[in-house]
MMTF fields as JSON, N, C-alpha, C and O atoms, coordinates in Angstrom:
{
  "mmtfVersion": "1.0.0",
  "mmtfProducer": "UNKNOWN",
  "numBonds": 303,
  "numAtoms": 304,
  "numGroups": 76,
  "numChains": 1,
  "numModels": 1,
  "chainsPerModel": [1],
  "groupsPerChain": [76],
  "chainIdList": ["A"],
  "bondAtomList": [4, 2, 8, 6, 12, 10, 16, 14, 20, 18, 24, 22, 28, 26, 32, 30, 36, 34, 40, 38, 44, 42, 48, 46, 52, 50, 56, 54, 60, 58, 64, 62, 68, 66, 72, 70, 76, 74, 80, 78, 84, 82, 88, 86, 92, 90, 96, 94, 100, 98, 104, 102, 108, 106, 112, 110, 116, 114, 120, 118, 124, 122, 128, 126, 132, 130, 136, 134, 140, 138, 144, 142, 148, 146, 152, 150, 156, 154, 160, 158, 164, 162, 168, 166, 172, 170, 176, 174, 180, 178, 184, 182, 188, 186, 192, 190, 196, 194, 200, 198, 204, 202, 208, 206, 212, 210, 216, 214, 220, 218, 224, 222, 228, 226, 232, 230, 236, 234, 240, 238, 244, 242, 248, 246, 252, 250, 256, 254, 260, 258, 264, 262, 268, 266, 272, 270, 276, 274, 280, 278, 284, 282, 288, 286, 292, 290, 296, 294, 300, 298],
  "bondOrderList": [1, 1, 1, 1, 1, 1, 1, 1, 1, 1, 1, 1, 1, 1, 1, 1, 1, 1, 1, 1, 1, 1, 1, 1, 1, 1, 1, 1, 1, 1, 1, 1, 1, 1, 1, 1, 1, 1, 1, 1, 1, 1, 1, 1, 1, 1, 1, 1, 1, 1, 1, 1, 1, 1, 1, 1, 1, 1, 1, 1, 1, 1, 1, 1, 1, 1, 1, 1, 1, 1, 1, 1, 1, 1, 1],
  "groupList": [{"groupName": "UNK", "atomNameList": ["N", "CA", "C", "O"], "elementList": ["N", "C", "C", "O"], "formalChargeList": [0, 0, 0, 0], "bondAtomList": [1, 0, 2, 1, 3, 2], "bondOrderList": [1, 1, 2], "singleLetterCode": "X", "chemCompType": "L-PEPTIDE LINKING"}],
  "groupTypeList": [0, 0, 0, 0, 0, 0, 0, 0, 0, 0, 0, 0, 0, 0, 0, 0, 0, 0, 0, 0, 0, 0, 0, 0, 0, 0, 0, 0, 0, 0, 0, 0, 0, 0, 0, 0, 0, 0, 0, 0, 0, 0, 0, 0, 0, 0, 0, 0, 0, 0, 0, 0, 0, 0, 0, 0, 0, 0, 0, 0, 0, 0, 0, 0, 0, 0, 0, 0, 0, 0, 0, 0, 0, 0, 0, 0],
  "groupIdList": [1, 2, 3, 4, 5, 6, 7, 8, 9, 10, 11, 12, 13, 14, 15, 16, 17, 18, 19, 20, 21, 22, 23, 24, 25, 26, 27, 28, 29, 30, 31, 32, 33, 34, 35, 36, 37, 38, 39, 40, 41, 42, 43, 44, 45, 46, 47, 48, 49, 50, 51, 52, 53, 54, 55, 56, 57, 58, 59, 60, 61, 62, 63, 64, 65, 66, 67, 68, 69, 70, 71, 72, 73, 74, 75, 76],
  "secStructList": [7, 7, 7, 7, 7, 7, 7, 7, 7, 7, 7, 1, 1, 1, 7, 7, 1, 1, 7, 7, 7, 7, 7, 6, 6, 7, 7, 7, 7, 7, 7, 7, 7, 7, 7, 7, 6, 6, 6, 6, 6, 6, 7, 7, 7, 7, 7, 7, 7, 7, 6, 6, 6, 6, 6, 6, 7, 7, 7, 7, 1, 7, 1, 1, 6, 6, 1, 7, 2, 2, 2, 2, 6, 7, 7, 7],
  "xCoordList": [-20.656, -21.549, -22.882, -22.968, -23.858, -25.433, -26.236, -25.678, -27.179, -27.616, -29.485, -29.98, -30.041, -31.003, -32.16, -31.628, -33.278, -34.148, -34.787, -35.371, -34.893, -35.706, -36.343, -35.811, -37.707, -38.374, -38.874, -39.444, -38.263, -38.536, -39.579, -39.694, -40.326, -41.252, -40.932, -40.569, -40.975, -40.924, -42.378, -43.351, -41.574, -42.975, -43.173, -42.551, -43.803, -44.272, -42.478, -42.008, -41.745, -40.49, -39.134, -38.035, -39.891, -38.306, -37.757, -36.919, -38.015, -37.536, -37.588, -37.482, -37.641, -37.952, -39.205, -39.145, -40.488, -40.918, -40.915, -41.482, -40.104, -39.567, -38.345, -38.122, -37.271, -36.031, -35.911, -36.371, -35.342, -34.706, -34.077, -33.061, -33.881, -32.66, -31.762, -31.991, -30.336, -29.383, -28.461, -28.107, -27.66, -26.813, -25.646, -25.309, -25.307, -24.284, -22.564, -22.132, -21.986, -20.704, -20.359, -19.405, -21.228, -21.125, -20.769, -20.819, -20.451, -20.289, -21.713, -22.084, -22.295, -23.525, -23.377, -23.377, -23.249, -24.095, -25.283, -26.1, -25.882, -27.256, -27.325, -26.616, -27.981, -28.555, -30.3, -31.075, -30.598, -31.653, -32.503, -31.859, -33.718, -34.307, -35.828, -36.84, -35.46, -37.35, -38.429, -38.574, -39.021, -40.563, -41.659, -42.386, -41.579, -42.828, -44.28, -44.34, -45.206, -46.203, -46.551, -47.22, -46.174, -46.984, -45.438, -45.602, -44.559, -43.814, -43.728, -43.243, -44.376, -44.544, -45.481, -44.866, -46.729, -47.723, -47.233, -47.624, -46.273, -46.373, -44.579, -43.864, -44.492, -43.118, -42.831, -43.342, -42.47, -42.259, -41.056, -39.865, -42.32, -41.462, -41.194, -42.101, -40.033, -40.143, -40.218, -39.276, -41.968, -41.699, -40.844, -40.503, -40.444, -39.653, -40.311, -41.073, -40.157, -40.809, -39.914, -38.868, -40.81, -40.404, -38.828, -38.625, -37.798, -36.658, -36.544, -35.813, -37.743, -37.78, -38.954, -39.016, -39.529, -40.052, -39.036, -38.93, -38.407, -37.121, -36.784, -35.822, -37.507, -36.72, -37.217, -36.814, -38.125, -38.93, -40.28, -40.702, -41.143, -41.975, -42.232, -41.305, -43.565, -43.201, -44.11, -45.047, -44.491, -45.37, -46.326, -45.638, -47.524, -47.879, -49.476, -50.549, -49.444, -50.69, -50.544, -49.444, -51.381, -51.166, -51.403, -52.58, -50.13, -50.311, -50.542, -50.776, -50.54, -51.102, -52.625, -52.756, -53.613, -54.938, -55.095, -55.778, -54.346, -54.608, -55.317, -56.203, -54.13, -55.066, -54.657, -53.892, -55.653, -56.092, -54.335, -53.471, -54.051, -52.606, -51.946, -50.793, -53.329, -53.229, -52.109, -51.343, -52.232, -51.591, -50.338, -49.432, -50.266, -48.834, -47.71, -46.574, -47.999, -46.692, -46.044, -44.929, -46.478, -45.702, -45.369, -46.014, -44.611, -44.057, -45.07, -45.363, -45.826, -46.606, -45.679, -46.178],
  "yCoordList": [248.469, 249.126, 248.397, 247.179, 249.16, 248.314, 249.379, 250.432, 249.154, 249.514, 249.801, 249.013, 250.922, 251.336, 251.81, 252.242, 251.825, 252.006, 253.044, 252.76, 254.21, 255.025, 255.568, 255.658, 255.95, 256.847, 257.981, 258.231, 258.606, 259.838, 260.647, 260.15, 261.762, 262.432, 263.686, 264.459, 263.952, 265.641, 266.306, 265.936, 267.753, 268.388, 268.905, 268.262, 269.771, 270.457, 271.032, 270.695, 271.936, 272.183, 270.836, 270.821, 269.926, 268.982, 269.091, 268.24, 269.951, 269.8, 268.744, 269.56, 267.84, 267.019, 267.859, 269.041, 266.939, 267.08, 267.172, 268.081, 265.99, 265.705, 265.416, 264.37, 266.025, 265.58, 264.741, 265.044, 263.251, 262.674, 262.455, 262.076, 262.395, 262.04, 261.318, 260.436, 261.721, 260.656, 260.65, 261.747, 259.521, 259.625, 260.801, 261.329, 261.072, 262.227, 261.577, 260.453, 262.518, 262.26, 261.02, 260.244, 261.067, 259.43, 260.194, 261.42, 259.466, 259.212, 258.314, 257.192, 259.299, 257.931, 258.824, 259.943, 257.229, 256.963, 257.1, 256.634, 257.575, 257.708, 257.017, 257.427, 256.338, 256.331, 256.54, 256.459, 256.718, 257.62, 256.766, 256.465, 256.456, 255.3, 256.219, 256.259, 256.815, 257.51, 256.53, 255.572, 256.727, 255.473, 256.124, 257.089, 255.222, 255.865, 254.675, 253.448, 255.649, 255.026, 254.421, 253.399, 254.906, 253.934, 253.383, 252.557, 253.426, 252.834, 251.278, 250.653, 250.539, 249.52, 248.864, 248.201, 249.05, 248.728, 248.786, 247.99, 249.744, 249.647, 249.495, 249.946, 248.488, 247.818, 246.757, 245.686, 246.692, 245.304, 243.729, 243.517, 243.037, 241.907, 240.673, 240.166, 240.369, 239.344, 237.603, 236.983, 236.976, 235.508, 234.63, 234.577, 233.722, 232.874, 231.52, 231.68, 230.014, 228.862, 228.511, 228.75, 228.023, 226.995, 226.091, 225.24, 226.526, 225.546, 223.629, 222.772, 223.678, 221.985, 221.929, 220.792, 222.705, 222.44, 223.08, 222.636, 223.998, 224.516, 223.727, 222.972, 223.769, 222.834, 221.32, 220.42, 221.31, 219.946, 220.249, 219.259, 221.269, 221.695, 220.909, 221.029, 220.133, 219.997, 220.483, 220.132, 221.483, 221.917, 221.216, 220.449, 220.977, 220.021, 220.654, 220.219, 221.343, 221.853, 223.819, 224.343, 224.434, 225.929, 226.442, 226.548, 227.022, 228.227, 229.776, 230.569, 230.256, 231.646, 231.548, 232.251, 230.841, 230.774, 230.991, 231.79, 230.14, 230.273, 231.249, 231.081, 232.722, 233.4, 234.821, 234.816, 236.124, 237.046, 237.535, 237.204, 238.363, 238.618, 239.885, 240.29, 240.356, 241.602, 241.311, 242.149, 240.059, 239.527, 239.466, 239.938, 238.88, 238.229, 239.095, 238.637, 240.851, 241.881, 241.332, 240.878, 241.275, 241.243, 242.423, 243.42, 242.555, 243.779, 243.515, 242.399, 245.104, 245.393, 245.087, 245.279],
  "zCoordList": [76.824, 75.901, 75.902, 76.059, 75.728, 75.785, 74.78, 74.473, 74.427, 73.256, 74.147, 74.952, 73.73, 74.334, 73.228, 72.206, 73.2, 71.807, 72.33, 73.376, 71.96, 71.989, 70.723, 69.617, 71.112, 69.621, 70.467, 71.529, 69.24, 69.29, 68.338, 67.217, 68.583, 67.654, 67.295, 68.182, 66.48, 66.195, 65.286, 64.629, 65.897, 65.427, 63.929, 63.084, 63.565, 61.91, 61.315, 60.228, 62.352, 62.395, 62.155, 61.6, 62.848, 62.776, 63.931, 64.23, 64.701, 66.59, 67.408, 68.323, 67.897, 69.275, 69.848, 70.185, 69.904, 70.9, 72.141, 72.747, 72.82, 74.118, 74.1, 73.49, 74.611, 74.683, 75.318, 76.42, 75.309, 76.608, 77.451, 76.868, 78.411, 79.124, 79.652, 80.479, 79.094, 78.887, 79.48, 79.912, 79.784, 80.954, 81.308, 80.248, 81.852, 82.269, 81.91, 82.164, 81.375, 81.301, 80.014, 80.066, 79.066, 78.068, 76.882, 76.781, 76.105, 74.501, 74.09, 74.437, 73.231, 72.553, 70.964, 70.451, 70.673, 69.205, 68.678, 69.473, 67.572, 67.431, 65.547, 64.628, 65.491, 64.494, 64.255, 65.208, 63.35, 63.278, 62.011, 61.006, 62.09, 61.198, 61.071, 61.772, 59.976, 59.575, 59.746, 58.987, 60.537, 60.258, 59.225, 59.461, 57.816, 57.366, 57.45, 57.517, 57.408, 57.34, 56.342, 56.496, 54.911, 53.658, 53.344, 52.446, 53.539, 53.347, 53.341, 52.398, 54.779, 55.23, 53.872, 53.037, 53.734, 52.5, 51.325, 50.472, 51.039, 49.582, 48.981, 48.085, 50.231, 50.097, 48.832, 49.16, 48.069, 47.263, 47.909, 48.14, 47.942, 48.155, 47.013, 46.353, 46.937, 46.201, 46.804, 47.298, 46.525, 46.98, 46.347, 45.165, 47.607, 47.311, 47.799, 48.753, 47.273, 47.541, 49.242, 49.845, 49.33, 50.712, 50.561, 49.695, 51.649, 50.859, 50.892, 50.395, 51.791, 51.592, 49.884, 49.416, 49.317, 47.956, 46.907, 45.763, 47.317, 45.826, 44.956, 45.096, 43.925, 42.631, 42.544, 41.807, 43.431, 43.235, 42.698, 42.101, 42.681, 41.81, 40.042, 39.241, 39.597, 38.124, 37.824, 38.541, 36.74, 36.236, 35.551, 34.877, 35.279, 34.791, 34.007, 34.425, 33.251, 32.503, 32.057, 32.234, 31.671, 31.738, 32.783, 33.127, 33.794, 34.805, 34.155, 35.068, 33.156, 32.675, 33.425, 34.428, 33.062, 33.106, 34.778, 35.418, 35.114, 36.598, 37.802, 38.64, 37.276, 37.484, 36.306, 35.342, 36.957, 35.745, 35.528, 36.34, 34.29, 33.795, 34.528, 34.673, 34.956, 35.905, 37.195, 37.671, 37.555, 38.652, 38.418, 39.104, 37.437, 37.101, 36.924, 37.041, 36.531, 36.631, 35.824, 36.08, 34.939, 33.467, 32.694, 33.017, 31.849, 30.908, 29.933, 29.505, 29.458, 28.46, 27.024, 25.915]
}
């Protein structure tokens, strides 16, 4: 078994543009992975610290001020 990547496009319908061609006489698997475009951008990630700094961090004055509250994604 070997594993092969193809992309594929379709049109306004949902058809294949180009069909490909695939070996004769096989069994294949397909999984199928939508690519969106704003998807990528307006992904949420959550950061995480470096694991050689985890938990060695000391706070030492006010981080609110730091920066504007807008940032911070806090609950109204």
């Amino acid at each position: 078994m070997y594993a092969e990547r193809l992309m594929l496009e379709t049109d306004m319908a949902g058809k294949l543009k180009r069909v490909p061609k695939l070996p004769p006489n096989k069994k294949l698997e397909a999984i199928f992975l939508v690519i969106s475009d704003d998807a990528v951008s307006t992904a949420a990630f959550r950061r995480v610290p470096h694991p050689d700094i985890a938990g060695k961090v000391i706070i030492k004055g006010d981080i609110m001020s730091s920066a504007p509250s807008s940032s911070w994604d806090l609950p109204e």
